[in-house]
C-alpha positions, 0 to 999 in steps of 0.5 A: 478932175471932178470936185467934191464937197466934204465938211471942214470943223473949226475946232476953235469954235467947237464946244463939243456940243454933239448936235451935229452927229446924230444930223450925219447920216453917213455916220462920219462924225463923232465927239472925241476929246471934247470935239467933234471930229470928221473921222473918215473922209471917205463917208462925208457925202458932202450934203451938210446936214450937220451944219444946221444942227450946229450952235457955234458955226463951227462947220462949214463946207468946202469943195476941193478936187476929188483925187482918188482916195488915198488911205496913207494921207488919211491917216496923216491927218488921224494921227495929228489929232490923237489916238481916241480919233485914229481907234474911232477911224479904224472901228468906223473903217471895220464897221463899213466893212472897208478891209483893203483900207484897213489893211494899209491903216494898218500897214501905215501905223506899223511903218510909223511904229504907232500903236494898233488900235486893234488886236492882230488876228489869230490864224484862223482870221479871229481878232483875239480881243475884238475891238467895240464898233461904235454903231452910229449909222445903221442906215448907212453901214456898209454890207455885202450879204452876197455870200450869205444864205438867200432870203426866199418869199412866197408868190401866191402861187406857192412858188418861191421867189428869191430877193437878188439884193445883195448889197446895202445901202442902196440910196446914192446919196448914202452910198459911200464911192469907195464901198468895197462891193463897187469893184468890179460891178455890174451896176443898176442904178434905177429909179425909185419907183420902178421896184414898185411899178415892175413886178419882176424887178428882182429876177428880170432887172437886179439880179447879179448887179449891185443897186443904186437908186435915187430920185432925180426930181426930188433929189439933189441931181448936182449931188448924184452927178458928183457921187456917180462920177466919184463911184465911176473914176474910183472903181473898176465899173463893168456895167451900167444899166440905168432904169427909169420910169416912163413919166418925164422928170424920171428921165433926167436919170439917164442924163445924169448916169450919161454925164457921170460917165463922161466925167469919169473919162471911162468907157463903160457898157451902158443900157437903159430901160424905160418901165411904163406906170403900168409895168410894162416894158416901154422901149424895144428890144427890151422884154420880160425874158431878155432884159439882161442880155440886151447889149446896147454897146458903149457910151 
């Protein structure tokens, strides 16, 4: 089982300064009864930058196993500490567009016999009073615009080209494991460069797969290893393709998917494409019109 590194608050020690939540950047953190509270478990990505921003030395981290995150024995924690911190749990669950895990919050809270934070919807799927979203992690919210209207550009030919991003964010390390749009996909993990190097990214490499990206010489590598495993064991991946640039350190991406996947114990359809500083397509059989049906088998 692979661990994880979350926050822990000493609520002892916590003056309520509010120092540390504009410091989260998965927005996980808010000031609520004069404390500062990690609302959902499920966004603190474990890097600790709140922990600088904190006078009192209130938080700290700690690093547990990573079991499957588990919705009910989160809000057996929420409800110990009051009812502004289960509302701010339920608007930070909506926000990030997390309905399954809204549902069973809310399913835990009718078993309890605990009041909803939250009006029932009407049955034509509209809240009847629609509850405020606190808007603290804009860089981080979690969204699927699949479904929604394509968003076109203009080559300078006059021909039309469509953005195949679907999904945000799309940096590992802001990337939450248990984002609803990791079910059942096809992923592109690739290196930050490459969109700028390969000029047919979008049609050739990203279309139909859900983009992660990430720099493995500048990053935290140890940190990527952690998330993808995490993304890996807690969703039903159909596919990865990793794609990196053709200098070096850049290869240290592969390595890190690889191990990820292992540490998953899953089996998973892995492919790797090597983007050569000029554009071009750097190992065979890979090329500009059969990149996504290469089929490089399992790993």
């Amino acid at each position: 089982m692979a661990k994880r590194k979350i926050i822990k608050i000493d609520e002892k020690k916590c003056n309520g300064c509010g120092l540390c939540i504009p410091n989260c950047p998965e927005g996980a953190l808010q000031i609520i009864d004069d404390k500062a509270r990690l609302i959902s478990g499920l966004f603190c990505d474990g890097l600790g930058a709140c922990i600088g921003h904190c006078p009192q030395g209130a938080i700290t981290i700690e690093e547990r196993e990573a079991e499957p995150y588990d919705e009910n024995k989160v809000m057996e924690n929420i409800i110990r500490q009051g009812k502004n911190v289960i509302k701010a749990h339920f608007e930070h669950l909506k926000e990030h567009n997390q309905d399954k895990y809204l549902k069973q919050a809310i399913d835990y809270l009718k078993e309890k016999n605990i009041e909803i934070p939250l009006k029932e919807t009407t049955s034509s799927g509209k809240q009847q009073h629609p509850i405020s979203v606190l808007s603290g992690c804009p860089s981080s919210k979690v969204m699927d615009f699949s479904k929604k209207e394509s968003i076109l550009t203009k080559k300078k030919t006059g021909a039309k080209q469509e953005s195949q991003l679907k999904t945000w964010p799309v940096q590992i390390m802001l990337v939450p494991p248990q984002a609803s749009y990791l079910e059942n996909a096809d992923l592109l993990i690739a290196a930050d460069c490459v969109p700028f190097a390969y000029a047919d990214f979008h049609q050739d490499l990203l279309k139909g797969k859900i983009l992660l990206i990430g720099c493995p010489k500048l990053d935290d590598i140890q940190f990527y290893q952690e998330k993808l495993t995490q993304i890996i064991k807690n969703n039903n991946i159909k596919s990865i393709t990793c794609v990196h640039m053709e200098v070096p350190c850049c290869f240290g991406l592969v390595h890190i998917v690889k191990e990820a996947i292992d540490l998953s114990g899953k089996k998973i359809p892995f492919k790797e494409v090597t983007i050569g500083i000029k554009g071009n397509v750097k190992i065979q059989p890979y090329n500009l019109r059969s990149l996504r049906s290469v089929n490089c088998g399992f790993i």
